[in-house]
Steps between C-alpha positions, in 0.01 A plus 500: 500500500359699809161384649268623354614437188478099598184538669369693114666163276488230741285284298676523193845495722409157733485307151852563398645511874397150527603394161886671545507431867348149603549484838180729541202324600116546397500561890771743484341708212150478691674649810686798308178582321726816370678577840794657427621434903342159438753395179743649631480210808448257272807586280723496826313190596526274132820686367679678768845459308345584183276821645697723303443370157174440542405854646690587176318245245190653699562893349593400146191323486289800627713699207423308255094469578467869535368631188728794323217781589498423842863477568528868400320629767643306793 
C-alpha cells in the first residue's frame, strides 16, 4: 500500500487496523488521518518487531478492497 492509496481508503482502513492491531489509539488514528509517513511512525512506534507483518497485512488488505475493474488499470 503506497500513500496515496492509504490517504484514498483510510476510513474504511482505520476500522480494521484498530480491530487486527490494538495497540492503535483513537489518538493515533486522529494523528495519521491517512499519512502514509505518519503510520509508518506509528507502526515502528506500537510494533517495531512486528513492522514487517503488518506493512504486509496492510497490502493484502488494500488487494482485497480494490474492486476487480480498478485493479486492471493500476
Amino acid at each position: 500500500m503506497n500513500a496515496d492509496q492509504l490517504k484514498g481508503q483510510w476510513k474504511q482502513f482505520k476500522g480494521e487496523l484498530k480491530q487486527q492491531y490494538g495497540k492503535f489509539t483513537d489518538d493515533d488514528l486522529t494523528q495519521i488521518e491517512g499519512n502514509y509517513e505518519k503510520f509508518v511512525g506509528k507502526i515502528q512506534e506500537r510494533y517495531g518487531d512486528k513492522k514487517d507483518e503488518l506493512m504486509k497485512w496492510a497490502d493484502q488488505w488494500h488487494q482485497k478492497s480494490v474492486p476487480d475493474d480498478i485493479k486492471t488499470r493500476m
